[in-house]
C-alpha positions as CSV (number, residue, x, y, z in Angstrom):
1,X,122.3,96.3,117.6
2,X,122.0,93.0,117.7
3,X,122.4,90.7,121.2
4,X,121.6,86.8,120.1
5,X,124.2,84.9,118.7
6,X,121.8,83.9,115.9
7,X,121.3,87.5,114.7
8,X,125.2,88.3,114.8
9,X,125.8,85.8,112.9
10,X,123.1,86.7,110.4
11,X,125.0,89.9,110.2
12,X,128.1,88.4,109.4
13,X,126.2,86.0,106.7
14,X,124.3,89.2,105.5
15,X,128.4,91.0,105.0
16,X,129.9,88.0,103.1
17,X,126.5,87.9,100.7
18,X,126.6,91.2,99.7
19,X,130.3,91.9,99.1
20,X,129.7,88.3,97.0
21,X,126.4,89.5,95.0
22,X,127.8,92.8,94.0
23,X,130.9,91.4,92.9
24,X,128.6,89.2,90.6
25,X,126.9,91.8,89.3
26,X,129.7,93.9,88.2
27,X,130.2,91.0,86.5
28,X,127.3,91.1,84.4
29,X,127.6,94.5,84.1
30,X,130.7,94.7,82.5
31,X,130.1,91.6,80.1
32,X,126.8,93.7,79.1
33,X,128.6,96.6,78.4
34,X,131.0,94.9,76.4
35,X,128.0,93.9,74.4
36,X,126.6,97.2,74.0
37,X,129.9,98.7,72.9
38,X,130.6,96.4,70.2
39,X,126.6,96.5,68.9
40,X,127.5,100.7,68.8
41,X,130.4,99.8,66.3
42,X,127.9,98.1,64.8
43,X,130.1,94.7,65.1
44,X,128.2,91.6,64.7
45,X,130.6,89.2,64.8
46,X,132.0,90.2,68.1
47,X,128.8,90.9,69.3
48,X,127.4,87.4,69.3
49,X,130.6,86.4,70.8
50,X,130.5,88.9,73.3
51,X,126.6,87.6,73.5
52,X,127.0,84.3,74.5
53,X,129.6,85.0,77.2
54,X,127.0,87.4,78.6
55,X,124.0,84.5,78.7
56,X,126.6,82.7,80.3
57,X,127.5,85.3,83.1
58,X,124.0,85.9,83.6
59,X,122.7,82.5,83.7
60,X,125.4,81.6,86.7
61,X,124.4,84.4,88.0
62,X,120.9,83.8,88.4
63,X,121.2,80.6,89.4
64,X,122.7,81.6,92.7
65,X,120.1,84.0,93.6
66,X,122.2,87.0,92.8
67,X,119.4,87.9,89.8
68,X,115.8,87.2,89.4
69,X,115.0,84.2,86.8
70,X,112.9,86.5,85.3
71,X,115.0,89.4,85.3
72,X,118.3,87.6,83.5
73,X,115.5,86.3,80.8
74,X,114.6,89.7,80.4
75,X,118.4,91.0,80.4
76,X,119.0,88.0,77.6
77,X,116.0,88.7,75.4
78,X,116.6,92.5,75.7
79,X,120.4,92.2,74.1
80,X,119.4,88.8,72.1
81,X,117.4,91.8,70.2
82,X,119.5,94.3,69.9
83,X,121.7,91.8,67.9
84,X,118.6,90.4,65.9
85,X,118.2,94.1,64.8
86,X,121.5,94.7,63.6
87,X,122.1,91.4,61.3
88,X,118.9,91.6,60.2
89,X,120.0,94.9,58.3
């Protein structure tokens, strides 16, 4: 347990973080699934919609901290892809 003042309030910091990064990442969650489901009905008009609304959630989110640079461009060229391979069909 903690006794300085410092590390309490660290622990309350620490509480209010994570509550707000997972929130963010259900976000992107969700908008990703969103983009999966509509690349399974083989959509590619509401695909690329659904697309850029996920580059967008991912992008604000990693520019809080919540994800990894590297880790959204990897999330973004990973679904950026998937859509590639169905139009190109």
């Amino acid at each position: 347990m903690a006794h300085s003042l410092s590390a309490k309030k660290r622990i309350r910091q620490n509480v209010k973080h994570r509550i707000r990064n997972r929130a963010r990442t259900k976000q992107v969650k969700l908008q990703v699934r969103k983009v999966v489901e509509a690349l399974a009905e083989r959509n590619a008009e509401k695909a690329a919609a659904e697309l850029r609304l996920a580059v967008k959630k991912i992008d604000q989110v990693a520019a809080k901290g919540t994800l990894h640079k590297n880790a959204a461009a990897r999330k973004k060229s990973r679904l950026q892809r998937r859509l590639n391979a169905l139009t190109t069909r």
